[in-house]
N, C-alpha and C positions, 0 to 999 in steps of 0.2 A: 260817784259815777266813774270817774278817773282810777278810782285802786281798783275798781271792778273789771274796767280792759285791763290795767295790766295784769289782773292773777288770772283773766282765764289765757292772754299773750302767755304766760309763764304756762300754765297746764300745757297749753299747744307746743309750745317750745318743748318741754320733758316729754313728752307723748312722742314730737315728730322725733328728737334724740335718741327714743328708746325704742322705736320701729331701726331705726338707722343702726344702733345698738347690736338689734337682734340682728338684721340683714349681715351685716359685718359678723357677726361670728357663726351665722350658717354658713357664709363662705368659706371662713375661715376652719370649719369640721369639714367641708365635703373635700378643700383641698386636704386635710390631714387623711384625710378617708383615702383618697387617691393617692397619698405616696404610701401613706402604709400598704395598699392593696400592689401598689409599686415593687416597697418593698420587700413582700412578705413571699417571692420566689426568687430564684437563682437558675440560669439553664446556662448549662455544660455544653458546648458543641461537641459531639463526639466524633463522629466523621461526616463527609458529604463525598459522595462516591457515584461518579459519572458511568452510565450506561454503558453495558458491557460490547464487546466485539468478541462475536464466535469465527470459528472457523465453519465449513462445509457438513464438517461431523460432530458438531456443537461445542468443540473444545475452546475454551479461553486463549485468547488471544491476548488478552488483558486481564486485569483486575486479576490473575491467577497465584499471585504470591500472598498468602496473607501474615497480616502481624496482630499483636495481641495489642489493646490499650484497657488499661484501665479508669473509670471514672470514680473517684477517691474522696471520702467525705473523712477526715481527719478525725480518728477517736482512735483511743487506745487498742480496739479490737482492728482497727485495721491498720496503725502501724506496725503490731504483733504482726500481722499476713505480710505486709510489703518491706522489711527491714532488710530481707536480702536483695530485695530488688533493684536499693539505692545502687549511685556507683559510689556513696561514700556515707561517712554517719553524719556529716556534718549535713548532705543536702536533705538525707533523710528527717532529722530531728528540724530541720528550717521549713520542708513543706510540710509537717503534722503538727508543729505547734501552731497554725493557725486553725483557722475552724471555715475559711474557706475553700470549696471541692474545688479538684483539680485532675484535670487528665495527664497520664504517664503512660507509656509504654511498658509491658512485660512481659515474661518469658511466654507464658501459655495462659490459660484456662486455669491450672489448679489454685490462683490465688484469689480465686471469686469466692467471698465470705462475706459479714456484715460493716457495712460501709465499702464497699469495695466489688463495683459490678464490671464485670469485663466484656469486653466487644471485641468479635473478632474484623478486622479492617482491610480489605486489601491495596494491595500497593499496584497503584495504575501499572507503571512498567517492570518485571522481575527481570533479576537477571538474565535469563535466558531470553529476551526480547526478542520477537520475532515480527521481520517485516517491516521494520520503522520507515520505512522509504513508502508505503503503503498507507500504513496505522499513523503517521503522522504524530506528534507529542502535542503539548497543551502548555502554555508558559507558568510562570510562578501564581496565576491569579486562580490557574484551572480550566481556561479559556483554551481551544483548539487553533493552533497555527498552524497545521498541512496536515496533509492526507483527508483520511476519513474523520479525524478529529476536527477540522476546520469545516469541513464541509456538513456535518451535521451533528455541528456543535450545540446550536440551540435545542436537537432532539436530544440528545445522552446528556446534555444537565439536566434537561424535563425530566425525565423519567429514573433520572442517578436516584439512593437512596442517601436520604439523611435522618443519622441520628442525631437525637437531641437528649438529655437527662434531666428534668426538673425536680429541684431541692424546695421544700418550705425553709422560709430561712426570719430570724428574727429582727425586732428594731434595728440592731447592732449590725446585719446583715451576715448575720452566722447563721451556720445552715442548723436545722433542727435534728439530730440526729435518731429520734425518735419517731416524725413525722416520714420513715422513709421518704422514696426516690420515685418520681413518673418517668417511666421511659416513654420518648417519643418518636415517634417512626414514621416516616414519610416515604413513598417512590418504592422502588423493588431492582434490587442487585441484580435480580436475574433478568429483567427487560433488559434488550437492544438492538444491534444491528449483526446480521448472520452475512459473513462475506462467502464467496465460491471458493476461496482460496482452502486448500489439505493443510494443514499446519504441518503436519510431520513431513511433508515432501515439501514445503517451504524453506521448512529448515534445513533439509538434506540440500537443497540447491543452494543456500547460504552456505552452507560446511563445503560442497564442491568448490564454489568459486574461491572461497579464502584458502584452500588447502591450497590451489592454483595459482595460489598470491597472485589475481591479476582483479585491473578493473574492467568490470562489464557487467553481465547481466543473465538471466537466463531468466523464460519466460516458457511455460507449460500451457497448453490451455485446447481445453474440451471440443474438438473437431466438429460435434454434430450440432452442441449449444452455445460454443464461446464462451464457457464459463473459463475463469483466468484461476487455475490450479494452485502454479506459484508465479510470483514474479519478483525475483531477487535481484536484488542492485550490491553491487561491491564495490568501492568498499562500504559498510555500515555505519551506524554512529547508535550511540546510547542513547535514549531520549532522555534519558534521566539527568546528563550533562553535554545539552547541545552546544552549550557556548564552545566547548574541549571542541566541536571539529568547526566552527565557524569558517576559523582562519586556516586548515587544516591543507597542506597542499596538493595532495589527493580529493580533495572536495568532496566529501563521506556525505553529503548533504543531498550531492544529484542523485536524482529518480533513473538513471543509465537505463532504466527498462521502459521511462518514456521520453527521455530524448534522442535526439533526430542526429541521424551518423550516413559517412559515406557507408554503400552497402555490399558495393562490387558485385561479385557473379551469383551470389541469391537472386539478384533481378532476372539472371539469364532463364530463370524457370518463365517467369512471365512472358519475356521475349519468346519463347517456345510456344507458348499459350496463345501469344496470339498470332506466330505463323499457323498451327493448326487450326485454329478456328478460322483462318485466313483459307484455309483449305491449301496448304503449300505441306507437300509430301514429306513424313518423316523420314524418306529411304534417301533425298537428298541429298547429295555431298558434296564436299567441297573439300581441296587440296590445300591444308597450312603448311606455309614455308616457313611459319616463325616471324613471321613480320605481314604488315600493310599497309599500303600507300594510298591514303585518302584524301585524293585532293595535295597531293602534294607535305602532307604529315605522315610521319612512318607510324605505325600503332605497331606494337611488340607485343606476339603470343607468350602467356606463362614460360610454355618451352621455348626455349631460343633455336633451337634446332627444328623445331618446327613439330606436329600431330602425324603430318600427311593425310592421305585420304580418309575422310569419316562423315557420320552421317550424323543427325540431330540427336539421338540415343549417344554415341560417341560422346559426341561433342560436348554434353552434358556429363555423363562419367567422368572426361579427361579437363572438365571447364575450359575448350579451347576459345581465346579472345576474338583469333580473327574468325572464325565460324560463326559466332553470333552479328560481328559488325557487317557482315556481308548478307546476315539475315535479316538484321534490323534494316538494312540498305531495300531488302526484298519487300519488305512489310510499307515500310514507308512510317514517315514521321507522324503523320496525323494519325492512324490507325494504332499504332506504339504508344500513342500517348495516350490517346482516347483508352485501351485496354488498362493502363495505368493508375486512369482514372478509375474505373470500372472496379479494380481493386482494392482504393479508397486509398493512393495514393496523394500526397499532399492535403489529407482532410485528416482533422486530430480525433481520436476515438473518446467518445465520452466513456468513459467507463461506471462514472457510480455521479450523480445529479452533476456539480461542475467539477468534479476531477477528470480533467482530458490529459492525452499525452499532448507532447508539440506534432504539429502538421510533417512537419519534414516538408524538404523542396523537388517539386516537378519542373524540369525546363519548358519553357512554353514554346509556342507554336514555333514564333518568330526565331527563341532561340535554336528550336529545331532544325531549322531550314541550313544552318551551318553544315556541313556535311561532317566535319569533325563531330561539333557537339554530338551528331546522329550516331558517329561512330563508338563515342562514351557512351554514350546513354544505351546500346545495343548493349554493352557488358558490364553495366551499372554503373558505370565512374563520371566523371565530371558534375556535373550541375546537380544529380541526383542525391537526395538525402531521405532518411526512413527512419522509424523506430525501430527497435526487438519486436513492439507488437503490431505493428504496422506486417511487418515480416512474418509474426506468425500467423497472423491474419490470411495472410497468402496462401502462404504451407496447408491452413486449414481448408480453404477454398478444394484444394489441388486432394487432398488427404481423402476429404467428404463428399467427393463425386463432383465438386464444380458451384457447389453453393455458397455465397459470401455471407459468414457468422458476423456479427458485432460482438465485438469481445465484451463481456460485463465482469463487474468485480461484485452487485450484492445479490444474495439470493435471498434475503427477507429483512423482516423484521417480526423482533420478538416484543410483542406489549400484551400485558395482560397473560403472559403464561401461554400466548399463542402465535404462533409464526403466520404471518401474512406472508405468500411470496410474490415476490417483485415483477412483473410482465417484462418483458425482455421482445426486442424485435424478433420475427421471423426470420428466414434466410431468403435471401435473393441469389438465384442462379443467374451466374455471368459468364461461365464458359461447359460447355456439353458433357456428360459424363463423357464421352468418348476422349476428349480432349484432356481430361483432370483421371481418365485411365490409362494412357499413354504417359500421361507425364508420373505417375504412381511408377510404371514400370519401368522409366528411363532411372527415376530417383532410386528405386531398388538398386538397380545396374551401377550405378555412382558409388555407392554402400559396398557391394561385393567384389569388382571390379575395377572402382576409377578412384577420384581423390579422398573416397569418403570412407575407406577402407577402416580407418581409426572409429568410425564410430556405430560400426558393427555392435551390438549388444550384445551377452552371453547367451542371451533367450529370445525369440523370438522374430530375428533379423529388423531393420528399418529400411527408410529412403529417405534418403536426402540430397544436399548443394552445398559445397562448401563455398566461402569465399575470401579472397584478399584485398581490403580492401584500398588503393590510395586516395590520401588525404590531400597531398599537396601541400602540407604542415611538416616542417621541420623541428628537432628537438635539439638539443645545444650541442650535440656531438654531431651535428647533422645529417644525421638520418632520419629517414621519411617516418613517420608515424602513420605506419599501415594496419588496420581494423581487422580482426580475424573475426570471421562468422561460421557459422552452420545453422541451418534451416533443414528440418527435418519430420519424418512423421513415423511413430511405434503404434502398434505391431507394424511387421510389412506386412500381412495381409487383413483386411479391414481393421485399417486405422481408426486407433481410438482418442490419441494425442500428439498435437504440433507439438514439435521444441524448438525454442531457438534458443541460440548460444551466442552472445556477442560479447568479445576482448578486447578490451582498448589498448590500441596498438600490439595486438596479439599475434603482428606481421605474418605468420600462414594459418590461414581457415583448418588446413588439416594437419596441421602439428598441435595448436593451441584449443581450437574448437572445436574439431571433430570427437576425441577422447573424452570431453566433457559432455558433451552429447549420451556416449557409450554409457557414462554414469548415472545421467540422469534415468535415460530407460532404464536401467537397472532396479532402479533407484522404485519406479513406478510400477515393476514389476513385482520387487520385493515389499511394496505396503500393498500389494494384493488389487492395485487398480485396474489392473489388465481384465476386462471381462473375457473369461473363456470360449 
């Protein structure tokens, strides 16, 4: 009875061993199954290429330089094709005697043969970069740190194209050169984002300002819709090597087209805007001596000798100081500011989801009540600060019969091989055509006439304001660092585009910014924008 449990114990024993047996080495196949199935591909990253940026007229803004790469399965047939490619025979013969594929860069297209597929790749920024104070760069990961890169950074990786290349590849993990090559394709180079911006007149306003060697800004934009044409900041930087202008003492890195500066006698249009809509006569006049005494503060006219008698047209042509602080005195503080506002002064422009300029500063009520401070702020100086686009925001107002545009920078977006465009605000009227056709006619008269004679165009005439502005900032040899502007509008008769012009420290409006002006119309005449 006893040997009888133990042999059938012993049968149970060998039976449960040999289920436990099998279990352990179906395991042990389904894992082999899985690394072989592991091993048996290879993929090649070939590139990953971030969502395009157009211009207005669909031009690349980016992604426009391309280079060649090749993805390289090592046999005899294709070191024969890439031999001249190496830049030596020593690195040539070290990547073909393996057998695993590799990407290289090369001349072109002609050395696409067996083993050896080529892609063409382009390069985020070429050298002729255009707008980086705009278009913003991307760090070493790919990832967008300013501008339009930052801001819709999660949209251009979505929709970037990535190639991939997959090899079959053996135990050994060598690639099979028989079993060609899978190429894999994701996303589409041509989706992206369409900004308002002209590229060729981008650029032409880039070439103005550095031929000018000066820092500042110049800022174009579309009178009747606020689309922002160009907006160039000087000095620039590469995105390609941002670290080079970090520390750079010029600061190549500011946006100069959306920060906030004193603005000097540009604001005097304002001030004009709203003694008329005040209903205060433009035949008005008033006698400069060359100086004023407010409150016991002397204020000093541009000319020391003084305008003499002139009327608000005058006075605008010749930018006299005390003409305006005696009209800003007329209007009164509350009404000046409140129009100010109205203008969208001290509020920062969005321009494209969160890229805003800075606000710039408005004096308030209380500081108002100073009779000085009233006397600044009448000819734009003291407490007052603005952008370029804050500034051409005005001009536009004034250009378009009196309706306030919102400047935008996108006009669509490209997915799917189709442009969606972007809804953009209406315009708000804030001062009468009467009022923004008077001040049309005073700005012609400044142009032919008064300080703005330099930015007279070849074709067409303009209207504009120059201005000087002080800072109150000194430089090491102590002199003032005084702001040159022009604020202007082309054609002179139905305006089709604001300019404004701003030099840092460009000490006169109409020696440094008015001429730049002259060019830029030119400029907008000669790419055929001027509708007839």
């Amino acid at each position: 009875m006893g040997k009888r449990i133990v042999a059938l114990f012993s049968v149970v024993i060998f039976l449960f061993s040999a289920i436990l047996w099998r279990l352990s080495w179906i395991s042990r196949k389904e894992d082999f199954a899985q690394a072989a199935n592991r091993q048996s591909t290879y993929t090649l990253e070939v590139s990953r290429t971030r969502g395009t940026i157009y211009d207005c007229q669909g031009e690349k803004l980016v992604n426009d330089n391309i280079r060649y790469f090749a993805a390289v399965l090592p046999s005899n047939e294709s070191a024969v094709l890439l031999r001249d490619q190496f830049a030596s025979a020593d690195l040539w013969r070290e990547r073909m005697s393996g057998r695993v594929p590799f990407l290289m860069e090369v001349s072109d297209e002609s050395v696409q043969g067996e083993g050896v597929e080529v892609f063409p790749v382009p390069d985020r920024y070429s050298n002729g970069y255009t707008a980086p104070h705009l278009i913003g760069y991307v760090d070493a990961d790919g990832v967008g740190q300013t501008g339009i890169e930052r801001v819709f950074n999660d949209f251009l990786e979505t929709i970037g194209e990535k190639i991939d290349i997959r090899y079959q590849i053996d135990a050994m993990g060598h690639a099979l050169s028989g079993d060609g090559a899978e190429i894999l394709q994701k996303g589409s180079r041509s989706d992206g984002i369409v900004l308002t911006l002209h590229k060729s007149l981008q650029q032409s306003c880039e070439q103005i300002l550095e031929e000018a060697k000066v820092s500042g800004a110049i800022v174009v934009m579309d009178v009747q819709n606020g689309a922002i044409k160009a907006a160039a900041s000087a000095p620039g930087f590469d995105p390609r090597s941002v670290a080079d202008s970090m520390n750079a003492s010029d600061s190549p890195l500011i946006n100069r087209a959306f920060g906030a500066y004193a603005v000097g006698s540009t604001f005097k249009l304002l001030v004009a805007a709203a003694a008329l809509e005040q209903g205060i006569s433009p035949k008005k006049t008033y006698a400069c001596d060359g100086w004023l005494d407010v409150d016991g503060q002397i204020f000093k006219c541009n000319q020391l000798a003084g305008h003499g008698e002139m009327d608000l047209e005058q006075a605008i042509a010749h930018s006299c100081n005390c003409y305006f602080i005696q009209l800003a005195q007329q209007i009164g503080a509350q009404d000046l500011r409140d129009m100010a506002v109205r203008f969208g002064f001290s509020k920062e422009d969005l321009l494209a989801d969160t890229l805003q300029t800075a606000k710039g500063n408005l004096p308030s009520e209380e500081q108002l009540e100073n009779p000085a401070e009233l006397a600044n702020f009448g000819f734009g100086q003291g407490l007052l600060t603005a952008t370029p686009i804050q500034i051409c925001k005005m001009i536009a107002t004034i250009a378009n019969g009196g309706e306030l545009t919102s400047p935008r920078l996108i006009e669509g977006f490209y997915t799917g091989g189709v442009l969606q465009q972007e809804e953009f605000f209406s315009a708000n009227r804030i001062i009468s055509e009467k009022t923004a056709a008077r001040l049309q006619d005073f700005m012609r008269t400044a142009v032919i006439e008064g300080s703005g004679k330099l930015a007279d165009p070849a074709i067409g005439g303009a209207g504009g304001k120059t201005a000087s502005a002080q800072t109150g900032i000194y430089d090491e040899n102590g002199e003032e660092i005084v702001h040159a502007w022009f604020g202007g509008f082309y054609p002179a008769e139905n305006p089709q585009y604001a300019i404004v012009i701003f030099a840092e420290n460009g000490q006169s409006g109409n020696r440094a910014a008015a001429p730049l002006f002259a060019k830029v119309a030119n400029r907008l005449y000669g790419e055929g924008l001027i509708q007839e």
